[in-house]
C-alpha positions as CSV (number, residue, x, y, z in Angstrom):
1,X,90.2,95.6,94.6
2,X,87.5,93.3,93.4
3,X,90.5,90.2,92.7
4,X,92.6,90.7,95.6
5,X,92.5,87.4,98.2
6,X,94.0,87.6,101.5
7,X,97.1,84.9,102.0
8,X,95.3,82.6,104.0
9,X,92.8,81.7,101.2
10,X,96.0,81.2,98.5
11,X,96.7,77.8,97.9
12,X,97.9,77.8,94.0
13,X,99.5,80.3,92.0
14,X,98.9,80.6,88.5
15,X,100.2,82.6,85.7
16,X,100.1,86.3,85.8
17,X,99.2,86.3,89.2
18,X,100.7,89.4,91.3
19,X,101.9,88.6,94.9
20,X,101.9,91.0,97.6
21,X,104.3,91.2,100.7
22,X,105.4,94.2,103.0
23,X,106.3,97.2,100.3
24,X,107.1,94.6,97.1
25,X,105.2,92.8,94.6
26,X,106.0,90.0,92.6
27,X,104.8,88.6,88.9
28,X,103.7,84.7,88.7
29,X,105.2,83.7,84.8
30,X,104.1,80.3,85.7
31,X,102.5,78.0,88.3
32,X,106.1,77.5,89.9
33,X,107.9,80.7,89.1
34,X,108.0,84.0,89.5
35,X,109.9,87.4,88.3
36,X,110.8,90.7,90.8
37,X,112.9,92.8,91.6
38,X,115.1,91.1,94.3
39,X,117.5,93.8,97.0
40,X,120.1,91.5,97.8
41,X,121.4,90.9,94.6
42,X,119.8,94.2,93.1
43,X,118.6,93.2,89.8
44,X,115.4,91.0,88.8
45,X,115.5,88.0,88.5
46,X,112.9,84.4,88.3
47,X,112.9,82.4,91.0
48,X,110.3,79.8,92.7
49,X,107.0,81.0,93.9
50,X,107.4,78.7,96.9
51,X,110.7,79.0,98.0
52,X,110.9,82.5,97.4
53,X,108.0,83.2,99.8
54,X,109.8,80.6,102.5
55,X,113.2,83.0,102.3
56,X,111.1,86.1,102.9
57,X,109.3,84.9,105.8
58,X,112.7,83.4,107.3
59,X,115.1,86.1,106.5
60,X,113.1,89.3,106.8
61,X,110.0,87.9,109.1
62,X,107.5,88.8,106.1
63,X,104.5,87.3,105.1
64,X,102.8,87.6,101.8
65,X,99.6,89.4,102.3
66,X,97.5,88.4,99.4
67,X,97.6,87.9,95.0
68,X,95.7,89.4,92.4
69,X,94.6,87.7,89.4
C-alpha cells in the first residue's frame, strides 16, 4: 500500500486517517478523535485518538502498527 506509514514515523493524525493495530482498524473524524468498533463495550463508539492508543497498549499490550491516509 503506496500510503501506509509504519508507527514509528506517525506523529499527527488527521481526518480520515485509518489506524492500524493487531486485527482492528480505527477511522480518524478529526485530528483528536476517532470512531471504531470497541469489544468491551460491544458497539462503536468516538473516542480520542491518543488516549485510545495509550489503553490498547496498557490493557491488551498492543501497539498500533501504522495509518493510511
Amino acid at each position: 500500500m503506496r500510503f501506509f506509514k509504519k508507527a514509528k514515523n506517525v506523529k499527527f493524525f488527521k481526518k480520515n486517517d485509518l489506524i492500524f493495530w493487531k486485527g482492528h482498524v480505527a477511522v480518524c473524524i478529526s485530528n483528536k478523535s476517532l470512531i471504531h468498533a470497541y469489544g468491551p463495550k460491544k458497539k462503536v463508539i468516538i473516542m480520542n485518538i491518543r488516549k485510545t492508543i495509550n489503553d490498547i497498549k496498557q490493557n491488551v499490550n498492543l501497539n498500533v502498527i501504522g495509518k493510511m491516509k
